[in-house]
MINUTOR-20482 format. One line per field, with one value per residue (C-alpha): residue number from 0; x, y negated, z; residue in one letter. Coordinates in nm, 4 decimals. Layout:
BEGIN
i (NUM;...) $
u (X;...) $
v (Y;...) $
w (Z;...) $
aa (a;...) $
REM end
This chain:
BEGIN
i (0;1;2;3;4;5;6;7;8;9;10;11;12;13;14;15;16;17;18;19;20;21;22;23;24;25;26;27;28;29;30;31;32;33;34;35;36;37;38;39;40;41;42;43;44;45;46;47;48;49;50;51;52;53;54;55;56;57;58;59;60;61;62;63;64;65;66;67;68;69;70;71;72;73;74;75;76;77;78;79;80;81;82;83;84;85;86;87;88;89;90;91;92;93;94;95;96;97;98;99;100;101;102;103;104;105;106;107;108;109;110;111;112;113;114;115;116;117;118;119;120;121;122;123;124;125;126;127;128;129;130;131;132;133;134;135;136;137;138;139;140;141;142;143;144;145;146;147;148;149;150;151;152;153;154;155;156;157;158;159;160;161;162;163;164;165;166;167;168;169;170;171;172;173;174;175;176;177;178;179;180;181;182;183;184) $
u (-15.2623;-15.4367;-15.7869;-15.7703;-15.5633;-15.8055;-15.9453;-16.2457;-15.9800;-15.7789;-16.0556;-16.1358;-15.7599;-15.7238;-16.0255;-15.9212;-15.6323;-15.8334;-16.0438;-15.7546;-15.5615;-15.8177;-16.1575;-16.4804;-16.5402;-16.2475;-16.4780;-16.6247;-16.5891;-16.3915;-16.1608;-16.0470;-16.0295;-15.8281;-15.6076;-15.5554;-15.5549;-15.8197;-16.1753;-16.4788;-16.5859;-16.3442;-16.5124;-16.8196;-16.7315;-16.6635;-16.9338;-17.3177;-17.2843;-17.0895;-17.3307;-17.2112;-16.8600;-16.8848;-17.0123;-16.7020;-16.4645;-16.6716;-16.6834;-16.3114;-16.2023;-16.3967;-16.2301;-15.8463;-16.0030;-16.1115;-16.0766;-15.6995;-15.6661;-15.7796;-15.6316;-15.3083;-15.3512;-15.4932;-15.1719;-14.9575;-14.9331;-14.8229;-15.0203;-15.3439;-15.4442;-15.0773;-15.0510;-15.3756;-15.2872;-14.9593;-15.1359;-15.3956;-15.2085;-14.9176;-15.1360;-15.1843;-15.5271;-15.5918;-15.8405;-16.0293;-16.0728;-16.1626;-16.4614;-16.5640;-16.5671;-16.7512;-17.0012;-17.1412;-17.2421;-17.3067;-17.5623;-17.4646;-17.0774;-17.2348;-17.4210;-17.0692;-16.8902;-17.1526;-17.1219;-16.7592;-16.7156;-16.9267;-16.7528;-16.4083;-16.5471;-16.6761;-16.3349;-16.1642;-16.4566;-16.3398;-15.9725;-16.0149;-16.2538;-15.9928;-15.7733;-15.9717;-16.2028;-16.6144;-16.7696;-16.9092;-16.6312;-16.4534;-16.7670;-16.6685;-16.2727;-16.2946;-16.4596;-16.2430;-15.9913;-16.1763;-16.2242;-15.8541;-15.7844;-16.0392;-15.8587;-15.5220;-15.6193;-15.6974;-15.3505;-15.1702;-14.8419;-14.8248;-14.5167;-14.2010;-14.1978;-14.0461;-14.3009;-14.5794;-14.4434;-14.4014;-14.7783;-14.9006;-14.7586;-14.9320;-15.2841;-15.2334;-15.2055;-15.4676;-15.7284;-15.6426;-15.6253;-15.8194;-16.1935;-16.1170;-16.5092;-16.6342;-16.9810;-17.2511;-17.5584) $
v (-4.4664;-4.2024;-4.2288;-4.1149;-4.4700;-4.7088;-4.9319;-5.1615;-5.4700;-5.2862;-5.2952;-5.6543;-5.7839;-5.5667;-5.7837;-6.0967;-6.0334;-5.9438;-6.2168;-6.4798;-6.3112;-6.1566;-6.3843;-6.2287;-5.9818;-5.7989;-5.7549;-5.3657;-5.0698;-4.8756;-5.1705;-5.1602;-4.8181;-4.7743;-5.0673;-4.8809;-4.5222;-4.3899;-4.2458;-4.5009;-4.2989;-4.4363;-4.7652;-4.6466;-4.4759;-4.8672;-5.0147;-4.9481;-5.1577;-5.3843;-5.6470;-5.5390;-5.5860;-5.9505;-6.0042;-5.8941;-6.0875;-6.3960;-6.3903;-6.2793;-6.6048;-6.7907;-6.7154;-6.7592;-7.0600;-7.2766;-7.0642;-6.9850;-7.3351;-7.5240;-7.3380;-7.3622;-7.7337;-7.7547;-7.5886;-7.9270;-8.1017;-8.4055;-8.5884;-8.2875;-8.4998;-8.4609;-8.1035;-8.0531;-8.2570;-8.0545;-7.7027;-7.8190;-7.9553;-7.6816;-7.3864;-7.1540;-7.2950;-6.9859;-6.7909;-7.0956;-7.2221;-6.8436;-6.8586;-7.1621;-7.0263;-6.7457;-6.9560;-7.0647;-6.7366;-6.5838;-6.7664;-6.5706;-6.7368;-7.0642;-7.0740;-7.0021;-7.2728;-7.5076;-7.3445;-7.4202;-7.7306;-7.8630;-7.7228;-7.8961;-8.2307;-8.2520;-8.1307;-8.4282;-8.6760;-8.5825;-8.6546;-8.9551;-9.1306;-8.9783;-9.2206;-9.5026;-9.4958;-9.5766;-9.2848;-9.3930;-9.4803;-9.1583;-9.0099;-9.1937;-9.1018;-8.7412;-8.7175;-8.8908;-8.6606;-8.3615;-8.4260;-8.5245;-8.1737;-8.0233;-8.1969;-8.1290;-7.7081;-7.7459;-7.9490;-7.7185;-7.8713;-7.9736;-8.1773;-8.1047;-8.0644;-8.4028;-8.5593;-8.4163;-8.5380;-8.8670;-8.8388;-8.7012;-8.9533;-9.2110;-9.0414;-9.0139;-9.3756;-9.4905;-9.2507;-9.4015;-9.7886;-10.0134;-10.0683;-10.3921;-10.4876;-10.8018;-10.7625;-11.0434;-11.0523) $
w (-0.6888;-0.5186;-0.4292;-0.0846;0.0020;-0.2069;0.0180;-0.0437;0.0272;-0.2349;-0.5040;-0.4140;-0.4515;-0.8064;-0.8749;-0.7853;-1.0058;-1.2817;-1.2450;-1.2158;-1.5207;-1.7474;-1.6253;-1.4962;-1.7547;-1.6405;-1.2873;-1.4066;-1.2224;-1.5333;-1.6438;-1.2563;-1.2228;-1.4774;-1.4199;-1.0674;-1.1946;-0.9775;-1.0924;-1.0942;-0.7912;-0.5543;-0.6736;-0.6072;-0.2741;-0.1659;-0.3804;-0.3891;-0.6989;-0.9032;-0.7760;-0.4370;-0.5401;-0.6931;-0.3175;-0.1425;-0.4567;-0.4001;-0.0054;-0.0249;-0.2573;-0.0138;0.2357;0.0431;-0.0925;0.2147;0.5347;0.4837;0.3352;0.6365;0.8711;0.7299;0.7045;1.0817;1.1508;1.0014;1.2870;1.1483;0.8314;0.7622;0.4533;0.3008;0.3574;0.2375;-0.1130;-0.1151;-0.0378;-0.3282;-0.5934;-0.5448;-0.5729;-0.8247;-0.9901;-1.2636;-0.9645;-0.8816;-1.2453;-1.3565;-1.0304;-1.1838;-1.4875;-1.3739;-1.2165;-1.5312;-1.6138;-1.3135;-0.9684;-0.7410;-0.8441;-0.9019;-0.5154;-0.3772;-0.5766;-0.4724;-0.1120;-0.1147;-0.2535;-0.0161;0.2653;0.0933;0.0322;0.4166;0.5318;0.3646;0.4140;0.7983;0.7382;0.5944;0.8578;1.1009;0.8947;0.9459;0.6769;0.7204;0.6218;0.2784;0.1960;0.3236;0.0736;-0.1933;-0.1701;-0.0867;-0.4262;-0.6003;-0.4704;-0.5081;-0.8840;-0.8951;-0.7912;-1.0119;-1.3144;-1.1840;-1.2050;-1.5882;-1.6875;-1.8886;-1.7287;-1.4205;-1.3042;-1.1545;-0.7812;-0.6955;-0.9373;-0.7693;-0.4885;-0.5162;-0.7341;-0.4220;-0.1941;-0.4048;-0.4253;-0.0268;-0.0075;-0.2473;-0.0418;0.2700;0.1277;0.3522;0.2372;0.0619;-0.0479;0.0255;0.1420;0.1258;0.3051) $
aa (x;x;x;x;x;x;x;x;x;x;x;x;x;x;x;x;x;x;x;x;x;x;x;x;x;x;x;x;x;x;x;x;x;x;x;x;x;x;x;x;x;x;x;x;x;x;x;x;x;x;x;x;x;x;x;x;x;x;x;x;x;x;x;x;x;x;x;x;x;x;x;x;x;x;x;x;x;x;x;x;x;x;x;x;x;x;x;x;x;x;x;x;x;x;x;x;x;x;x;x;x;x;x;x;x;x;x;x;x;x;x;x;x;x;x;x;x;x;x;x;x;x;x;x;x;x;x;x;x;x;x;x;x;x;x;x;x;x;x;x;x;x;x;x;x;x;x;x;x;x;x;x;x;x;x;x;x;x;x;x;x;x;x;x;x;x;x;x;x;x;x;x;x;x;x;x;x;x;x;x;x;x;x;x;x) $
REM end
């Protein structure tokens, strides 16, 4: 590649590759450089820093991660909390399981997860009182979804399409239950 093309957005997609293949020691200005066969100054042209560079990754998966995510599903214009479970669960989890492993090395990774998982668990709290549900209960759920999905990204197998599917389906429906708790004064 020559350096004259090299973009910053270049740099910042070899890294998300990196990170999502090789984990976040793979994020250094010479492993990059020569995985893109350009001189650490191109890098460096783009870059004050590597610090500087973990920025633009991090803001960059953020923005794959939850930006592109909702609007995708805000673009279903039937059932948002299906498309979002089938978005989620059909996804590619090895870059969000390698920023969360990065984020227990790294704070600046660790803010953003905690950034962005807040973000994601407010986005389906909202789908799910638009469903009906009060919103503790929407609290509760979108956890228990959210960890669902968390687990889901470290199975080494996940199912077969129409599995998922009809798994899906089912999570779906136990999320959007009716509160049946008796309360007593």
């Amino acid at each position: 590649m020559n350096d004259d093309r090299l973009t910053a957005q270049d740099w910042v997609n070899a890294g998300l590759k990196a990170l999502a293949t090789s984990g976040f020691t793979a994020l250094k200005a010479d492993l990059l450089s020569k995985a893109l066969g350009v001189s650490r100054g191109s890098f460096y042209w783009h870059f004050a820093d590597v610090g500087a560079f973990h920025t633009a990754v991090l803001q960059r998966w953020r923005a794959i991660a939850y930006d592109q995510v909702v609007r995708e599903v805000e673009g279903a214009a039937e059932n948002r909390l299906a498309a979002l479970l089938q978005r989620a669960f059909g996804a590619d989890a090895r870059l969000e399981m390698a920023v969360r492993s990065w984020a227990t090395a790294e704070p600046q990774a660790s803010a953003m997860i905690e950034a962005v998982d807040a973000k994601r668990l407010r986005y389906i709290r909202d789908l799910l009182v638009e469903a009906g549900l009060a919103s503790d209960v929407a609290s509760a759920r979108s956890r228990i979804l959210y960890w669902t999905y968390l687990g889901h990204g470290l199975s080494a197998r996940p199912p077969a399409p129409a599995e998922r599917r009809r798994i899906l389906d089912e999570l779906a429906g136990l999320a959007t239950a009716p509160d049946r708790r008796t309360y007593t004064p």
